[in-house]
C-alpha positions as CSV (number, residue, x, y, z in Angstrom):
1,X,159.4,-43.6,23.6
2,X,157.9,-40.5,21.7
3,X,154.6,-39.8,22.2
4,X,152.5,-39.5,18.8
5,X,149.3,-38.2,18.5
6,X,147.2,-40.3,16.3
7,X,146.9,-38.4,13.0
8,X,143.0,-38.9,13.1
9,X,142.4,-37.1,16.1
10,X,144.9,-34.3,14.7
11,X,144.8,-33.7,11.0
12,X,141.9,-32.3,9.4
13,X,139.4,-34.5,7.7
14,X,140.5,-32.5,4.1
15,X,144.2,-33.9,4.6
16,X,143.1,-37.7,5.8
17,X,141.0,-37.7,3.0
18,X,144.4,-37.0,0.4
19,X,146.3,-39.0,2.6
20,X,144.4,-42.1,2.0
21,X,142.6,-41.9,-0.6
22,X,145.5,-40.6,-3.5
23,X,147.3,-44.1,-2.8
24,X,144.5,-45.8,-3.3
25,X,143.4,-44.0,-6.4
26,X,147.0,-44.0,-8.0
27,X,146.6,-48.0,-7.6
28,X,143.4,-47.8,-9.3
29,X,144.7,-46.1,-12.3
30,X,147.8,-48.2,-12.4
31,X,145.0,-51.4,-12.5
32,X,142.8,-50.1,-14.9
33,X,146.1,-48.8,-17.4
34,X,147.6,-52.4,-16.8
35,X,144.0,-54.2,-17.9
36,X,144.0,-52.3,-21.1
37,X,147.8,-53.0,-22.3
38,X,146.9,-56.6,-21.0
39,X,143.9,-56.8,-23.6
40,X,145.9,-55.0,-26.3
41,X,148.1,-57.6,-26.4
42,X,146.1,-60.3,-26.2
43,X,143.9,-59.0,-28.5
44,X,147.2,-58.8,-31.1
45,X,148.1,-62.4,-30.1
46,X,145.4,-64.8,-29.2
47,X,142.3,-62.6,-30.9
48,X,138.9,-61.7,-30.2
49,X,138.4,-65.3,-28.3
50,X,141.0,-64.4,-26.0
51,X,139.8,-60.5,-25.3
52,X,136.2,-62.1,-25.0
53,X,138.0,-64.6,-21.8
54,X,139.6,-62.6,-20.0
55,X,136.6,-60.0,-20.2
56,X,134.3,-62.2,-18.8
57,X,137.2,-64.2,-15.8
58,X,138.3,-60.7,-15.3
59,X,135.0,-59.4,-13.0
60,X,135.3,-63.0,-11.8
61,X,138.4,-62.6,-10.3
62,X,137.4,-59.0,-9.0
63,X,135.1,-61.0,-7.0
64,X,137.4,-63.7,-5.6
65,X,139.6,-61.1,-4.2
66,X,136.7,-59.1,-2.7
67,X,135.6,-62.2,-0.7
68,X,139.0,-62.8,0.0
69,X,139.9,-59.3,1.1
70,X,136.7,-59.3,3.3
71,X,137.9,-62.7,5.5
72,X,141.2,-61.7,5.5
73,X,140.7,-58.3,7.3
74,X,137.6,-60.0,9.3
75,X,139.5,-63.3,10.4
76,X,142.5,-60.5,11.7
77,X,140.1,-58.2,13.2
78,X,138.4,-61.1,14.9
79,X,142.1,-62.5,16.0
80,X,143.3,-59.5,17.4
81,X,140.2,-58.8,19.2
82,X,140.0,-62.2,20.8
83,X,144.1,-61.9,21.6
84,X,143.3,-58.7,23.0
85,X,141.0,-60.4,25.8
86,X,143.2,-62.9,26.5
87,X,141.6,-66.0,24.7
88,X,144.6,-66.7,22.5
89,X,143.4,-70.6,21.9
90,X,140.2,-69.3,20.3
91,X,142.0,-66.7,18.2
């Protein structure tokens, strides 16, 4: 097996920063670019009523998946850490 050093103990805090954070800007832009052909063509379809929906479910759902997000990578922390010291019924 090769040994690895972890790349946050070796890289510089200027390259973890592009590393992780490009992806998860690049994401963001694809999001927002996505949101604004969705309303255009809703907007050309269904109409102001429609545009004036999903603008108010839209922060709604942003929300949902937030709280979702935040159990999902809590309830796996909490697993692993619980796995980790043996107590694999509880996990």
């Amino acid at each position: 097996m090769e040994n690895t050093k972890n790349p946050l103990e070796s890289k510089s805090v200027v390259q973890l920063l592009l590393t992780y954070s490009v992806p998860a800007i690049i994401s963001t832009l694809i999001n927002s670019v996505y949101n604004i052909v969705d309303q255009i063509f809703i907007g050309q379809s269904v109409g102001y009523l429609g545009n004036a929906a999903t603008t108010v479910a839209y922060p709604i759902m942003t929300i949902i998946a937030a709280y979702g997000g935040m159990l999902g990578a809590g309830g796996s922390a909490y697993a692993a850490i619980r796995m980790g010291e043996g107590r694999k019924e509880e996990s």
